[in-house]
Steps between C-alpha positions, in 0.01 A plus 500: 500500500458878522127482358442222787619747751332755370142326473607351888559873643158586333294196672696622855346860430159390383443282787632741773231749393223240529687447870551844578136594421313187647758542844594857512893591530559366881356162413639437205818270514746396312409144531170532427552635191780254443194242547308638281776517238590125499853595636697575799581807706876538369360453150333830556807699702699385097222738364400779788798589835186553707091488571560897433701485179172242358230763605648751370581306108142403562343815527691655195437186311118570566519835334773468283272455179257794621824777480660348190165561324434808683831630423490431150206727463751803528531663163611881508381473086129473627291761695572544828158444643452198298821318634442618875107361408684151363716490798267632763221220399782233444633552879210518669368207340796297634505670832110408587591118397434270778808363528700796472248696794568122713916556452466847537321446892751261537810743450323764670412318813905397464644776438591638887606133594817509259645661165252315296275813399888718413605213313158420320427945431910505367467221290115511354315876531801669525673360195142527318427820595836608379439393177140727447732805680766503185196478314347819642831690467463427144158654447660761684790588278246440211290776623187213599487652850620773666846557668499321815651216734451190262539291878234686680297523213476114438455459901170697409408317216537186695311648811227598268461131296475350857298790684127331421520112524876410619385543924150353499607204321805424709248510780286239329217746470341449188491784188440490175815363335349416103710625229239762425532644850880471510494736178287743704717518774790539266411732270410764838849413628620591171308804514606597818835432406535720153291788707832544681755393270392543164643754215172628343440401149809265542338268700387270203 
């Protein structure tokens, strides 16, 4: 029965995204997506309290994957500008996906209407970005990089992954988003990135 209701909350999920991206946030109602499903409306309030509480599972569902395998990349054992390359290339890979630029409007365009965009951030890039933080303090206290704030320093890092691509594509203009350019991108971020934080002939 669990497995049922497990494979039942997944269908709900992967049909509200088709909704939510075909209708936007505002149009998108319960019942149709209850339509869609094969079920009723109450069927869905058993899996999700509100409209809200679905976008949100939606939108970390969507790049749930992405972080586990970007997260995973972490390794203090390996040189530092090799795992922020891994990582850097892994995130902005996922970031610059379609669907993930589409739920990322969405959230945006949301996020002064209600707590959507606090509850989404707390939840998703908050928790992620957490995650490559303790992994900077590490490198820190292994002499990798310099002495500094391991939080402002991965606020950087981020900044500097997103600084070339992240705002033109979100806008729908179109750039150059192949693998081979990705690395580009990432390995000047990276650049950037040990130029201010990195420990001489400890960076790796």
């Amino acid at each position: 029965m669990r497995k049922k209701t497990e494979e039942k909350r997944q269908a709900i999920i992967d049909t509200a995204l088709e909704v939510f991206l075909e209708l936007g946030y505002e149009q998108a109602s319960m019942a149709e997506i209850a339509a869609r499903v094969g079920g009723s409306k109450a069927t869905l309030y058993g899996y999700f309290e509100s409209k809200e509480e679905m976008f949100i599972e939606v939108m970390l569902g969507s790049a749930a994957d992405e972080i586990k395998i970007a997260i995973a990349l972490l390794d203090v054992s390996k040189p530092i500008r090799e795992t922020l390359m891994n990582l850097g290339k892994q995130y902005l890979t996922a970031l610059l996906k379609p669907q993930l630029l589409a739920m990322r409007r969405l959230a945006m365009h949301e996020a002064g209407r209600s707590s959507i965009g606090v509850q989404f951030y707390e939840r998703g890039p908050k928790h992620g970005w957490s995650l490559v933080t303790e992994f900077l303090q590490q490198a820190i206290r292994l002499g990798h990089l310099r002495k500094c704030n391991a939080t402002v320093a991965a606020a950087h890092l981020r900044a500097l992954y997103e600084a070339e691509l992240l705002e033109p594509s979100s806008l729908g203009v179109s750039v150059d988003t192949s693998p081979r350019n990705v690395a580009k991108v990432v390995a000047r971020a990276v650049d950037a990135f040990m130029a201010a934080y990195g420990n001489g002939d400890a960076e790796g």
